[in-house]
C-alpha positions in Angstrom: 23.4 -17.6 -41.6 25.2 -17.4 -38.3 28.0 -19.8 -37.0 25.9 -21.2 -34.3 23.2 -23.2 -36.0 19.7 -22.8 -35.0 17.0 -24.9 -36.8 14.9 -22.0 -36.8 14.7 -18.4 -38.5 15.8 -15.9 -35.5 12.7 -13.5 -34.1 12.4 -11.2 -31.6 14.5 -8.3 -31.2 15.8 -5.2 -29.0 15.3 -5.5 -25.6 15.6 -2.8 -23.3 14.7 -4.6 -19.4 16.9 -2.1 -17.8 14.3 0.2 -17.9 11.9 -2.7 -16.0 11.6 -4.0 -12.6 12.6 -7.8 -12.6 9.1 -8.4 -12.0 8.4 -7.3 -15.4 11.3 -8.9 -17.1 9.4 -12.5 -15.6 6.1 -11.1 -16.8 7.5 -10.8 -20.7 8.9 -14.1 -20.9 5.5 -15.4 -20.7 4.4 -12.9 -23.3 7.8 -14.1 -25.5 6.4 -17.7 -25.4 3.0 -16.4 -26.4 4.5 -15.1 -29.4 7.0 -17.5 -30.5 10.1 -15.0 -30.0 13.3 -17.2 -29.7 15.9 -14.2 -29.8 16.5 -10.9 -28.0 19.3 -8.3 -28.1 21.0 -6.3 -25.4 21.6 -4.3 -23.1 21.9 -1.8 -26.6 22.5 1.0 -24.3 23.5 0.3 -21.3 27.0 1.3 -20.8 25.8 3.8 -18.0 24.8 1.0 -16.0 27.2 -1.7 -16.5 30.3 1.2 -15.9 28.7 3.8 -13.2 32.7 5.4 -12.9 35.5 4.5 -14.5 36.6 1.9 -12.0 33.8 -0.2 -11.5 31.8 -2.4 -13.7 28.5 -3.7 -12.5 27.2 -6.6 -14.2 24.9 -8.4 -11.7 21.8 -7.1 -12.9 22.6 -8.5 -16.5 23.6 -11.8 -14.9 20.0 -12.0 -13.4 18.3 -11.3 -17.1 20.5 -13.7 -18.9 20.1 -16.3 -16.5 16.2 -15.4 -16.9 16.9 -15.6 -20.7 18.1 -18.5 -20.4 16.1 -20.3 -18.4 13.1 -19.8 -21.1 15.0 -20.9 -23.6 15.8 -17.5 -24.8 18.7 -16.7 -27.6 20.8 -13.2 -27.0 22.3 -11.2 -29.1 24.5 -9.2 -27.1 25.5 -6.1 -27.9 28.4 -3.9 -26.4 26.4 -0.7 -25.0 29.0 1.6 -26.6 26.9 3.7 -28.6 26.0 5.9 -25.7 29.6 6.7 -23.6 27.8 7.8 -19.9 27.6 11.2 -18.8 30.7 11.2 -16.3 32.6 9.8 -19.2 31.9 13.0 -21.3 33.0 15.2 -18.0 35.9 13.5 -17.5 36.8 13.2 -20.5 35.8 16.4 -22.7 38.0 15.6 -25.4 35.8 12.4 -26.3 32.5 15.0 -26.9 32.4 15.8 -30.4 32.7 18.8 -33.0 29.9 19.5 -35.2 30.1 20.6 -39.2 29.4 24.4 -37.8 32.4 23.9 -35.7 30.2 23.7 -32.0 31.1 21.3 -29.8 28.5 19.3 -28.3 27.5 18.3 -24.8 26.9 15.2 -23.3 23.5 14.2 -24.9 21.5 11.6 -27.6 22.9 8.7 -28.8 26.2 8.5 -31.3 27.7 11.8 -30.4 31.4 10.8 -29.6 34.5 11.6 -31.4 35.4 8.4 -33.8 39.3 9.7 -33.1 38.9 9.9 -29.5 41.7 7.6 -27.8 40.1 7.5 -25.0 36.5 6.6 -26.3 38.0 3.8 -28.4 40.4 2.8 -25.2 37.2 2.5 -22.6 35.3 1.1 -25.5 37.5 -1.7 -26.1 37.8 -2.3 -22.0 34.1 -2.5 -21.9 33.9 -4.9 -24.5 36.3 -7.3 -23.6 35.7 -7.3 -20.2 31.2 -8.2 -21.7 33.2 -11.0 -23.4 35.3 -12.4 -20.9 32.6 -12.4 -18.6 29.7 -14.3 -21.1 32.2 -16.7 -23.2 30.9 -19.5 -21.7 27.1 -18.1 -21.6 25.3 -21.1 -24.0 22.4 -18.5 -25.2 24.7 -16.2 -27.4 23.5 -16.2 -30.5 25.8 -13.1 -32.2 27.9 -10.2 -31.3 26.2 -7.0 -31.7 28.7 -3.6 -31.8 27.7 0.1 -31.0 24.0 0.5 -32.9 23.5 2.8 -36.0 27.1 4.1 -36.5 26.7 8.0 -38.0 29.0 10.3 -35.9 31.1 12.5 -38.2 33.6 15.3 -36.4 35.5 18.3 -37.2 37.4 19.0 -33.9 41.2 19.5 -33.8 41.8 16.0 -32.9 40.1 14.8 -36.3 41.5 17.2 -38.1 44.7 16.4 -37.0 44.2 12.7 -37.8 43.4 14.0 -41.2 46.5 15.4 -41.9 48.2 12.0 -41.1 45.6 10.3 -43.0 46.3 12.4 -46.2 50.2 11.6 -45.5 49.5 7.9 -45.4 47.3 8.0 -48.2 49.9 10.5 -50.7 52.9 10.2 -49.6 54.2 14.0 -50.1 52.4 17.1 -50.1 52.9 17.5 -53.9 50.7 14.8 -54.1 48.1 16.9 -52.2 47.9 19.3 -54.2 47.4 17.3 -57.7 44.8 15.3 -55.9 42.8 17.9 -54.9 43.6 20.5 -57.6 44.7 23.1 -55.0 46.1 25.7 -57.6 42.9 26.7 -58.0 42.0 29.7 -56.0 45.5 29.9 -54.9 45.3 27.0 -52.3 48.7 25.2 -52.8 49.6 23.9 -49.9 53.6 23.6 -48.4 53.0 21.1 -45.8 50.6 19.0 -44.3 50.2 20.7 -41.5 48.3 23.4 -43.4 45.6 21.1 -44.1 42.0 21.7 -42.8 39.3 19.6 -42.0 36.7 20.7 -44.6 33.8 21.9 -42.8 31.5 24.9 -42.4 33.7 26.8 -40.9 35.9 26.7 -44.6 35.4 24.7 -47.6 31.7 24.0 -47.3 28.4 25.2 -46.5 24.9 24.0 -46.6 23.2 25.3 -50.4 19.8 24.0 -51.6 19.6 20.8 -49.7 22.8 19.2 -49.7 26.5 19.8 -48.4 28.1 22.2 -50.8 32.2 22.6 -51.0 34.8 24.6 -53.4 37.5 21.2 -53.5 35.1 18.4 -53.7 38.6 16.2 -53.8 39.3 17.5 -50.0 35.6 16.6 -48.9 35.4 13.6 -50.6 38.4 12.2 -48.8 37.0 14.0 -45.5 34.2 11.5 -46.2 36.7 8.6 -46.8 38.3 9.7 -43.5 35.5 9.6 -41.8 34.1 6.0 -42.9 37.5 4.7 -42.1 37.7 6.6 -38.4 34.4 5.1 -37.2 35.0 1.7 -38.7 38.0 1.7 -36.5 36.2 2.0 -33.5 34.1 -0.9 -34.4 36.9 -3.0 -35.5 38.7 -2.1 -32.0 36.1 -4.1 -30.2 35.4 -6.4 -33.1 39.3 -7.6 -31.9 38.7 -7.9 -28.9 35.7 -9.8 -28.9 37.2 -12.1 -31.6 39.9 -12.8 -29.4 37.8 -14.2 -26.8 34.9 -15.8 -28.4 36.2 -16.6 -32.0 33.2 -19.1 -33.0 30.7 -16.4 -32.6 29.8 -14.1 -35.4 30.1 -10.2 -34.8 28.0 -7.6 -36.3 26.7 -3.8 -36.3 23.4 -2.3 -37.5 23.5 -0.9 -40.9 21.2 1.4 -42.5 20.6 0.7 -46.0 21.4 3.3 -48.5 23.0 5.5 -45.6 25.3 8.4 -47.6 28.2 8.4 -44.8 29.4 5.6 -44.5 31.1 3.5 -47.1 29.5 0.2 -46.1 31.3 -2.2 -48.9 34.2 -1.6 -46.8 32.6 -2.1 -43.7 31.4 -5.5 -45.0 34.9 -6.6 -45.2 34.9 -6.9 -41.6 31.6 -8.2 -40.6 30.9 -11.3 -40.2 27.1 -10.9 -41.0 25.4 -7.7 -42.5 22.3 -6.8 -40.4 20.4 -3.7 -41.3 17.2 -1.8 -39.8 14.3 -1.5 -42.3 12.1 1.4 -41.4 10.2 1.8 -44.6 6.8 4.5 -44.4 3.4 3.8 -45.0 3.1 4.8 -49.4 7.0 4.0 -49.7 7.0 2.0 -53.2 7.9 -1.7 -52.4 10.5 -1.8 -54.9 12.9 0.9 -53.0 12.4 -1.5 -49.6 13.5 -4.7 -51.8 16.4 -2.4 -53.2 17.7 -1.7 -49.7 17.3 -5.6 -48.5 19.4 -6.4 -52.1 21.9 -3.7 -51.3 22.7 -4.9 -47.9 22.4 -9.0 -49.2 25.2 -8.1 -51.7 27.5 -6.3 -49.5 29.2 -10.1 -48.4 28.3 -11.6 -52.0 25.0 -12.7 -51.4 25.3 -14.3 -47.8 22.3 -14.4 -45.9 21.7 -11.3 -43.7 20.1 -10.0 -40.2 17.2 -7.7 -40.2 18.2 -6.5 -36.8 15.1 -4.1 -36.5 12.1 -3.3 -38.1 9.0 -1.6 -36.2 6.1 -4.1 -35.4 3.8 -1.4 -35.5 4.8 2.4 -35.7 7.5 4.5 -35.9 8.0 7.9 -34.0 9.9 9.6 -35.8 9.1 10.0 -39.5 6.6 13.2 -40.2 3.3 10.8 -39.8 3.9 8.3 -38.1 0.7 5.8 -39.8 0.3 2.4 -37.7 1.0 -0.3 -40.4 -2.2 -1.7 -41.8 -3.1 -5.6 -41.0 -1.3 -8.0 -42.3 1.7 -5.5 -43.5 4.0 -5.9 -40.7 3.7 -10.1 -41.7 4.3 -9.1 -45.6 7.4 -6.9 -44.8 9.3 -9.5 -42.2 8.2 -11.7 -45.4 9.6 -9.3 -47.7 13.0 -8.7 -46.0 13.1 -13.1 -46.2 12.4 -13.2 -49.9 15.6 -11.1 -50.6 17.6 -12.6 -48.1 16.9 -12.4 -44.7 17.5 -15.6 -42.5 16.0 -13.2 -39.2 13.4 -11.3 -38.2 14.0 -8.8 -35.9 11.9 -5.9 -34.1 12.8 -2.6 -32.0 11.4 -3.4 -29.8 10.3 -6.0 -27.2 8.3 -3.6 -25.2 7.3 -0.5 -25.3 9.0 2.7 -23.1 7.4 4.4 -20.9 9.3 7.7 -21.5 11.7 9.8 -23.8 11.2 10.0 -27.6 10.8 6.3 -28.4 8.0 6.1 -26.1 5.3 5.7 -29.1 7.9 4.0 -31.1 5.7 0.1 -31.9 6.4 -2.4 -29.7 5.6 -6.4 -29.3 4.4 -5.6 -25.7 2.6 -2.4 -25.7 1.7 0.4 -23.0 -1.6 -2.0 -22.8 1.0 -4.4 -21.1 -1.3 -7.4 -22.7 -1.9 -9.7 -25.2 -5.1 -8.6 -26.2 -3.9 -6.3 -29.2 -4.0 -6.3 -33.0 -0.4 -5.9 -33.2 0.5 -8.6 -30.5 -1.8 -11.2 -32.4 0.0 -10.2 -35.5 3.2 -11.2 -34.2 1.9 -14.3 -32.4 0.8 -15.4 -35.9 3.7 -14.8 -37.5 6.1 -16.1 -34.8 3.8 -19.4 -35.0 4.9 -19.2 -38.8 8.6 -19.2 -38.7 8.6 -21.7 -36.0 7.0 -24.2 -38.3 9.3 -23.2 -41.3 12.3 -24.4 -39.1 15.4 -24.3 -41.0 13.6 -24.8 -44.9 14.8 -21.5 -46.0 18.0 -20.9 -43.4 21.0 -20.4 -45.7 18.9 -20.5 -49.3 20.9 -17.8 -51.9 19.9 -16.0 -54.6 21.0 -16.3 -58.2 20.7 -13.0 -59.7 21.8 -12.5 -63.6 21.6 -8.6 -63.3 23.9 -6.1 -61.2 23.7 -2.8 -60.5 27.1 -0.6 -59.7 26.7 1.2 -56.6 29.6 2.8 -55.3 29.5 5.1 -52.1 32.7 7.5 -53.2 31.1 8.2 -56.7 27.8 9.2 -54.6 29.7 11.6 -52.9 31.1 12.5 -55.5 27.9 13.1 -57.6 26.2 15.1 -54.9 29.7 17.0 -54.1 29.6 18.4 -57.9 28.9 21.4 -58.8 26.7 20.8 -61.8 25.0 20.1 -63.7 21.9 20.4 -61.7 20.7 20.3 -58.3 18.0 17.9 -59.2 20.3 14.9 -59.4 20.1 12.6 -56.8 22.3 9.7 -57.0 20.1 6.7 -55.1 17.5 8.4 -56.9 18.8 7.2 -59.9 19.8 4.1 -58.6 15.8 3.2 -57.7 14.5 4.0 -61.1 17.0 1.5 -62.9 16.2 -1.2 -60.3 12.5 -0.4 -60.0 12.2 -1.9 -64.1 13.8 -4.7 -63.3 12.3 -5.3 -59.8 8.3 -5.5 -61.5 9.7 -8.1 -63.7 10.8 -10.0 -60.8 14.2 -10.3 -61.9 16.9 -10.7 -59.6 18.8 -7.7 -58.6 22.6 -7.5 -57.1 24.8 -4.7 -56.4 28.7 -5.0 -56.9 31.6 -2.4 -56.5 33.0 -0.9 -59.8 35.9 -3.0 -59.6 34.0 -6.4 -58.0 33.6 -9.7 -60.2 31.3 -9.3 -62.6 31.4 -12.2 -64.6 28.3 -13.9 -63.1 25.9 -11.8 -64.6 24.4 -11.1 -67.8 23.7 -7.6 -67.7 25.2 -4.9 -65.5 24.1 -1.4 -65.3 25.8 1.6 -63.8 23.9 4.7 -63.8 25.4 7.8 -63.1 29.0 6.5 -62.8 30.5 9.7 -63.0 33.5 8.5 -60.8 36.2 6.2 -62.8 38.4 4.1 -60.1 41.4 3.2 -60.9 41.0 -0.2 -62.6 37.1 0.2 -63.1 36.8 0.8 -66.6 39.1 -2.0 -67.5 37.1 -4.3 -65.2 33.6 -3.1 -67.5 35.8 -3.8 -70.8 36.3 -6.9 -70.2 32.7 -7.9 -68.8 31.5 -6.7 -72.2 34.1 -7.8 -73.9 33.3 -10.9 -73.1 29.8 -10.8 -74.1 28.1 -9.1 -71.4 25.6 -6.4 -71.9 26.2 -3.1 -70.0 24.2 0.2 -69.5 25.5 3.6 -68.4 24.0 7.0 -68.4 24.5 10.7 -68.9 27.2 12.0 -66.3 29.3 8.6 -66.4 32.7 8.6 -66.4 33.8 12.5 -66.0 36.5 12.0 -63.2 38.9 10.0 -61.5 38.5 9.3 -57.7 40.1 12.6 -56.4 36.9 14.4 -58.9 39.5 15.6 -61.4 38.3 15.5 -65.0 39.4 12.9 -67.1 40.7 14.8 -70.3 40.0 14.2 -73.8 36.1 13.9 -74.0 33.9 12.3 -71.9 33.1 9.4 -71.0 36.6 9.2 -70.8 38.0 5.5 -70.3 34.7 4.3 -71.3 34.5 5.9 -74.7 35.8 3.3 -77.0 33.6 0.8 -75.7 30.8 3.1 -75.6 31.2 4.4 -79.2 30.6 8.2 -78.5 31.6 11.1 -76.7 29.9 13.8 -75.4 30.5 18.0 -76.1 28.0 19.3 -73.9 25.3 18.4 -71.3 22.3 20.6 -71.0 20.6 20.8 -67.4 16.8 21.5 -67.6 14.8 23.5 -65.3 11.9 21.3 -63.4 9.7 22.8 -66.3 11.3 22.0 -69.9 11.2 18.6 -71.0 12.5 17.1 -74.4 11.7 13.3 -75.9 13.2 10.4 -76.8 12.0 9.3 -80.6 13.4 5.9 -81.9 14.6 5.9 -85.2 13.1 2.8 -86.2 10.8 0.0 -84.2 12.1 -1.9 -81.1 9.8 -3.9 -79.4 8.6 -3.3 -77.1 9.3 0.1 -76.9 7.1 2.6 -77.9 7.6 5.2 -80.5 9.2 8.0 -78.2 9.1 9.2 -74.7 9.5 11.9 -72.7 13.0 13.1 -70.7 14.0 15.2 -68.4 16.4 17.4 -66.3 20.4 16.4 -68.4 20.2 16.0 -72.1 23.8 15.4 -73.1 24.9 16.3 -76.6 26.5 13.4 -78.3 28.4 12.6 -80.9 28.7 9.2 -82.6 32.4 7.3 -82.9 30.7 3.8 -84.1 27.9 3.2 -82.1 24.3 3.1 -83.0 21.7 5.6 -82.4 18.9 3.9 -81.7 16.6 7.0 -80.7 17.3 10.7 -81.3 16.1 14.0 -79.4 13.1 15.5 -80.4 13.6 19.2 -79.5 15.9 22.0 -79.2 18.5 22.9 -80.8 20.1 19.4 -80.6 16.7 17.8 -81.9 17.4 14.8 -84.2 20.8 14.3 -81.9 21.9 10.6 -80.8 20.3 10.4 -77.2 19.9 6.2 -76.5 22.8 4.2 -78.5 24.5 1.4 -78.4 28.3 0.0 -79.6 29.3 -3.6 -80.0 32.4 -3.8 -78.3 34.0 -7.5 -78.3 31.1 -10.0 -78.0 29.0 -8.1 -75.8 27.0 -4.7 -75.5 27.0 -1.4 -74.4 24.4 0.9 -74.3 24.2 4.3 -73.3 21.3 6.9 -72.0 22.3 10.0 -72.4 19.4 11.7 -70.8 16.8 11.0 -68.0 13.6 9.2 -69.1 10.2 8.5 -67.9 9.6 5.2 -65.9 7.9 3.9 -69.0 11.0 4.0 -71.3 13.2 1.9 -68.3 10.5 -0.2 -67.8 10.5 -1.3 -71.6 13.5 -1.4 -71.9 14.3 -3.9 -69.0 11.3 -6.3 -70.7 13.2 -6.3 -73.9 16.8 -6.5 -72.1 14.7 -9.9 -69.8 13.4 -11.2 -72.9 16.9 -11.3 -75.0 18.8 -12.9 -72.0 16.0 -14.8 -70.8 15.5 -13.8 -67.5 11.7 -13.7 -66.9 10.3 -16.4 -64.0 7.7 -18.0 -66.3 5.1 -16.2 -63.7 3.4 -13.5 -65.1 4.1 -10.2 -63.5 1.4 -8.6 -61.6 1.1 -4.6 -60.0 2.7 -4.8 -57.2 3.3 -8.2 -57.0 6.7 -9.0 -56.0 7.9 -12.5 -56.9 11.6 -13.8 -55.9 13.6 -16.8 -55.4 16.1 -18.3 -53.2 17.7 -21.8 -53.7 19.0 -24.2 -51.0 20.4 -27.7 -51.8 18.1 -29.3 -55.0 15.2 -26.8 -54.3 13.9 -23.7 -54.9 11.3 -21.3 -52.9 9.2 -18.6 -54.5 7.6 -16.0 -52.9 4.8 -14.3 -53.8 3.9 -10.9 -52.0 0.7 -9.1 -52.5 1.2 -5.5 -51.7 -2.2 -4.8 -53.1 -5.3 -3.7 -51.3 -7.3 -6.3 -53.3 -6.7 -10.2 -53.9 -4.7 -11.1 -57.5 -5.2 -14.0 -59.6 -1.7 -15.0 -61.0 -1.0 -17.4 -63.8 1.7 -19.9 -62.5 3.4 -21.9 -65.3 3.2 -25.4 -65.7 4.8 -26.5 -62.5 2.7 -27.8 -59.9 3.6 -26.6 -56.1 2.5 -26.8 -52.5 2.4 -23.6 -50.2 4.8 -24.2 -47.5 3.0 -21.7 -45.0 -0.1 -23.4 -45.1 0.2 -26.7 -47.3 -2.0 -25.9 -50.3 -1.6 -27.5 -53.3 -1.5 -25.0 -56.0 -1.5 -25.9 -59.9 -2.2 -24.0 -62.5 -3.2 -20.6 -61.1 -2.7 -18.5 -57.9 -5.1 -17.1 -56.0 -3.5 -14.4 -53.3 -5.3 -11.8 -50.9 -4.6 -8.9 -50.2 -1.2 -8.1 -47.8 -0.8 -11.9 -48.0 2.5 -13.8 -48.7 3.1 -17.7 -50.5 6.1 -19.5 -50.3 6.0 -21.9 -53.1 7.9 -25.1 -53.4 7.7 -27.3 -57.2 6.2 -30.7 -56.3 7.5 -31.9 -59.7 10.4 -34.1 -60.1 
């Protein structure tokens, strides 16, 4: 997973002893043994500490911890504390505070709230950085490079917006090109010069509406959003350099946030050298949505292993109930973010504050300050666990035969529109066509428009309403190649400044398709149509219900393999599909129930032959990773009750506990099996 080779999965987690007297820093290394953690990360937010003016840097106090750390044995993962710039930073320095979408600029206060264009912010960043890596190069206990924490800090201020202007330049070359691109004859918005352009904010383009962003150019605030990805990834990759520089053999990474709208992480992952996320799921989340964020963020570097960085061992403190997780969930999660990936497990945090707003936030250690807790005993248990695992799954991959499309400029994109109705959520769609597949057990990646797809079997790509340059050709030639692909209603509208594709939609994607489509009806929360199939597919039932877009289709040699029920377009083509070279392409063109994806995935499994040979169970969540000539399956009981499942005719030993197994599986409830085939 990590350059430096441990024979152990990583656990522990944030570490704040700054906050502790060095008396308590001694006191939890006896509580880390107790518990089995072999890993910390810090100082997350210290900069104020380790920089107290701009001429001084104090790191004696750190020394002392590490040398602590290291003394038990203790891993670090050191982060840069620049997610936090100190107060006499921000008053020196005003032009580092940032602007807000309503055009106020901010104060010194919370966490993140720095200009991503500030020079000087990225200049004392970089200093701080490389003067944390020039000190600790030859500190044995590093484990990884951790950057800045939970990057989200989007600005409008004059600095930015200037920085756009050049952007836009870079990006178009002349200001004709503007105005194509973002269709600025409309409303009498041509532009004569770049130095016209604005920053698209509140105090212009855009307002808030309903519950999202709203603008009147969705080309300027999609590439506002582009902007903006690429400005804060620059202040990462300015330390990223600088660390590299000094400690080359040690991998370097930041703390995603799974499906997190602002940031384009695909590019991002181009300079990582390790995706780690923090996976803070609530108490009647649906399982599959959590697995769908650990897939997302395993695909992101092509299915390399990845970092949960954080997860809470208890409760959060932040959501709107903040439910202490049940016994034995906080094991089947950690277990959970493994089965898809995970080679660490990670908390926030090692012990609990005393004061500010994280102060309730779960902790290994609590206020209690013992042992003697359910939550402490949980992690114990589970720390005992991974130890004894050692490296058996470290570096295992996954295999999946199905892919999803997620791209972060189309979901801009999609929630930039202005139509067809407000009740289209992008990731919303996303978890519905993942959801079918996930209670199969089947294998889910996610892959850019215009990544490899030739590794996979099936490939769906709801909602693609945004064509890149290249994209469709790339889909052509999966299918053509014998591939089966799905797409949906709203797929395939615009290029990637939003400007219509003319000539019928789905555009590019039409030929292959085998339709095109003359009109798209939005449904209020209250109407509902069906889906009837024309003749018997098994195993899909005779019709079912759909919802919110009903696009109006007409047939240029695809099949229709179900019609619409109602309306004035009953008995129109609403599911088809068109052979196109030696593959498949189907096509939705309206929002079903759960039950319709859910067949059709089972029928989609069955044809390419995807099932496990274990039969599905309610939430049961089965997956696999493989490592050299063996395989692990886990088995995750989110139940409330024990399940009896039918294996097939393998025969395999448990490797948490050594149980033979044969035949059948017997799980409790909120428990976990890692299964390895005995057989030859």
């Amino acid at each position: 997973m990590i350059s430096k080779k441990t024979p152990f999965i990583l656990y522990g987690g944030d570490y704040n002893p700054d906050q502790w007297s060095k008396e308590t820093v001694i006191e939890d290394m006896k509580f880390f043994k107790l518990a089995n953690i072999n890993t910390v990360t810090l100082p997350v937010f210290s900069w104020a500490l380790l920089q107290p003016n701009e001429d001084t840097y104090n790191f004696e106090w750190l020394d002392d911890i590490l040398e602590i750390l290291k003394e038990n044995n203790i891993y670090v993962c050191m982060a840069t504390s620049t997610a936090v710039q100190p107060n006499w930073m921000s008053k020196k320095y005003p032009e580092i505070l940032p602007v807000d979408f309503e055009g106020r600029k901010r104060k010194f206060g919370g966490r993140v709230k720095f200009c991503p264009n500030s020079e000087k912010y990225r200049e004392l960043s970089v200093n701080l950085a490389t003067k944390l890596a020039e000190r600790y190069k030859d500190y044995p206990n590093i484990i990884a490079w951790h950057i800045g924490n939970e990057y989200d800090n989007y600005c409008y201020c004059d600095h930015c917006e200037n920085k756009f202007k050049e952007w836009a330049k870079k990006k178009y070359k002349t200001i004709e090109k503007v105005n194509k691109a973002w269709n600025m004859n409309f409303w009498g918005h041509t532009l004569y010069s770049f130095d016209e352009i604005i920053a698209p904010s509140g105090l212009s383009e855009m307002w808030y509406g309903y519950d999202k962003q709203c603008t009147n150019f969705q080309g300027i605030a999609i590439d506002y959003n582009r902007f903006m990805s690429d400005s804060i990834l620059e202040c990462y990759l300015g330390e990223y350099t600088a660390i590299k520089a000094i400690t080359p053999d040690i991998e370097i990474t930041t703390n995603l946030m799974g499906t997190f709208k602002p940031l384009d992480y695909f590019k991002w992952a181009k300079h990582m050298d390790v995706i780690s996320w923090d996976n803070y799921p609530g108490l009647n989340d649906d399982p599959s949505d959590t697995s769908l964020r650990h897939d997302l963020m395993r695909s992101l570097k092509n299915g390399k292993p990845f970092m949960l960085m954080e997860q809470t061992p208890n409760q959060q403190n932040w959501q709107p109930y903040n439910s202490v997780k049940r016994p034995g969930v906080m094991r089947l999660w950690s277990y959970q973010a493994v089965a898809h990936g995970a080679d660490t497990v990670m908390f926030f945090q090692m012990r609990q504050s005393i004061g500010a707003c994280e102060k309730y936030h779960g902790a290994v250690i609590s206020h209690a300050g013992h042992e003697n807790t359910r939550t402490f005993r949980e992690c114990s248990e589970l720390g005992e666990e991974l130890k004894a695992l050692g490296d058996t799954i470290i570096d295992s991959k996954y295999n999946a035969k199905v892919a999803i499309i997620f791209d972060w400029d189309n979901w801009w994109a999609v929630e930039f529109s202005s139509g067809p109705s407000i009740s289209l959520k992008y990731v919303e769609q996303i978890e519905r066509y993942y959801k079918a597949f996930h209670n199969l057990n089947i294998a889910v990646d996610f892959v850019e428009p215009t990544g490899d797809l030739s590794k996979y079997s099936i490939v769906l790509a709801p909602v693609l309403y945004m064509l890149k340059e290249d994209a469709a050709d790339n889909i052509k030639n999966f299918v053509s190649n014998g591939g089966t692909f799905i797409t949906t209603y709203f797929s395939g509208y615009v290029n990637e400044n939003d400007l219509v594709s003319l000539g019928g939609y789905p555009a590019e994607l039409r030929d292959m398709l085998g339709l095109w489509v003359e009109e798209i009806d939005a449904l209020p929360p209250d109407m509902n149509n069906s889906i009837n199939f024309i003749y018997k597919l098994n195993p899909m039932k005779d019709n079912y219900t759909c919802n919110m877009v009903c696009d109006i289709i007409n047939l240029e040699g695809a099949e229709a393999l179900a019609v619409y029920g109602s309306d004035f377009y009953k008995d129109k083509p609403v599911f088809t599909y068109n052979k196109y070279g030696d593959g498949l392409a189907y096509y939705i063109g309206s929002n079903p129930e759960q039950a319709f994806l859910n067949d059709f995935a089972l029928r989609l499994a069955k044809e390419n032959n995807l099932l496990l040979g274990i039969e599905p169970k309610e939430c049961v969540e089965i997956t696999q990773r493989n490592k050299d000539n063996y395989s692990l399956t886990f088995v995750l009981n989110h139940n409330n009750d024990d399940v009896t499942l039918k294996l097939d005719n393998k025969n395999y030993i448990n490797i948490l506990n050594n149980a033979t197994i044969k035949e059948n599986l017997t799980i409790k409830a909120k428990d976990v099996a890692i299964l390895k085939s005995i057989d030859n």
